[in-house]
N, C-alpha and C positions, 0 to 999 in steps of 0.2 A: 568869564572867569578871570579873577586879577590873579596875577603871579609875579611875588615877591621873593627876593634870592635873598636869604638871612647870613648872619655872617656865620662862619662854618662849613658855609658851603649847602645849608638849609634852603629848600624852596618851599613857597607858603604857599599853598592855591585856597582861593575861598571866592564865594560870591554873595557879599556882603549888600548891595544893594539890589540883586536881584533875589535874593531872600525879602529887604525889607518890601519891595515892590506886589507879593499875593497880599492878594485882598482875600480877607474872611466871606463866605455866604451867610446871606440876611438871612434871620430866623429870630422872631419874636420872641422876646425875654421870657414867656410864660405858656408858649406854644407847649403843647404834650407831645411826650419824646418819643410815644408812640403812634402819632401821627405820622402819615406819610409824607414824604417832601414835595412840595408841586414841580410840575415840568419846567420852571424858571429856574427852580434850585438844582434840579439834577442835573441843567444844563452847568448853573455856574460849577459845581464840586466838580463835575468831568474836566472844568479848564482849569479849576482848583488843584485838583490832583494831578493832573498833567503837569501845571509848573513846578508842586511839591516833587514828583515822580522827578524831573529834569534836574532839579538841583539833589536830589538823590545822588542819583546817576553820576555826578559828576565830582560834587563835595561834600558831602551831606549825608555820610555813611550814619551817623548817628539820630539819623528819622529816616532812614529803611523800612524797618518794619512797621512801625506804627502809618506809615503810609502804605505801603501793600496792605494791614489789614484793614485800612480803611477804603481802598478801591475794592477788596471782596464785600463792601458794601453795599456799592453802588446799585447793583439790581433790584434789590428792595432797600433802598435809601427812608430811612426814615429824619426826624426830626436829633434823635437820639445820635443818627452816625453822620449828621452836617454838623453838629458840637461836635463830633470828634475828629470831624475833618480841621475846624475851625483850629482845635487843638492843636493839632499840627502845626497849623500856619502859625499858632500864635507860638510854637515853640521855636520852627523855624527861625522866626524874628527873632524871637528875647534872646537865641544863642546864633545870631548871623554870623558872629566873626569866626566862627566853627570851621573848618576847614582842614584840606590835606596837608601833611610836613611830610615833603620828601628826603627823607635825610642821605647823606653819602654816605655808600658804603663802599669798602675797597673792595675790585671786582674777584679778587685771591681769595676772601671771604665771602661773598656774597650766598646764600642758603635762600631757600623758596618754602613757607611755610604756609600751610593751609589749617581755617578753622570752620567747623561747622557742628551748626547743632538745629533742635527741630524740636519745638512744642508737643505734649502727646495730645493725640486727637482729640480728646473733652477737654482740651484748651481751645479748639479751631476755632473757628469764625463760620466756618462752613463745615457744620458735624462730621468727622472723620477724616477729615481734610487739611490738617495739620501746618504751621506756619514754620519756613528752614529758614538758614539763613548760612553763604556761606564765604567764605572772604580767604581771600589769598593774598600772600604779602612776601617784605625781603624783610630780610636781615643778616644779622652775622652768621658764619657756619656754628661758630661756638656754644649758641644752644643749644645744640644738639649733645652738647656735652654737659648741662647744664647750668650754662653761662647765662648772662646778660646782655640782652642786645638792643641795639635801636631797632626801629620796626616800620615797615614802610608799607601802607596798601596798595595794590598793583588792581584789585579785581574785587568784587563785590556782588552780592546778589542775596534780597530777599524774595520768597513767596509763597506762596501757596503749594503743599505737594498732594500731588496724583494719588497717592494712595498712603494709608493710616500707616502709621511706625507706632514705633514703642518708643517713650521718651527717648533722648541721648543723654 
């Protein structure tokens, strides 16, 4: 992770070469998308997804989801869900310099704001099985009054839930 201190008192984090570093899985230009994937391809998406999954995890809040719903792929991997893993990577790259701004906030204000929402179940990936996402962050108190604030991620998480909701 490179971490750059901006002026203001701004810090950047991003990981710009280790985004551009996944490699896409081979899969022939004209292969049927409902062909199954061979065991050479499920191998490579599982380290595919693992290093999408890592730069998730760490900078890369903005391909969360479309990488969780492409590891609820992986058990029946077909032709169809290694282009959309490839997707991924290829978004990965074209927006590498993506990344966290931790901005400063004074600790006399500082507020702890939480968001979350969740796909209704005939959206899932895995019928009734609904995709959430939910993210927690800082900023000013004065939203709460409603102000304008900077905003900062502390916490992150997409996936998959246990059991059907009703949209949010």
């Amino acid at each position: 992770v490179k971490v750059h201190q901006k002026p203001g008192g701004n810090i950047f984090l991003h990981q710009p070469g280790y985004a551009q570093s996944i490699r896409p899985i081979k899969v022939a230009d004209k292969a049927d998308e409902r062909a199954a994937a061979s065991m050479e391809q499920i191998s490579a998406a599982r380290a595919c997804l693992g290093a999408l999954q890592w730069l998730c995890t760490q900078t890369r809040i903005d391909i969360c989801a479309q990488v969780n719903l492409c590891q609820q792929m992986i058990k029946a991997l077909t032709v169809k869900g290694i282009r959309a893993i490839n997707n991924c990577v290829r978004r990965a790259k074209q927006f590498g310099e993506i990344g966290i701004l931790v901005r400063p906030i004074p600790y006399d204000e500082l507020a702890v704001l939480a968001h979350t929402d969740a796909s209704g179940p005939l959206q899932a990936v895995d019928p009734g099985k609904p995709q959430a996402g939910q993210l927690i962050g800082m900023c000013q108190a004065g939203i709460n009054d409603g102000g304008v604030s900077d905003w900062t991620p502390l916490w992150w998480k997409s996936g998959k839930l246990k059991r059907a909701t009703e949209s949010t």
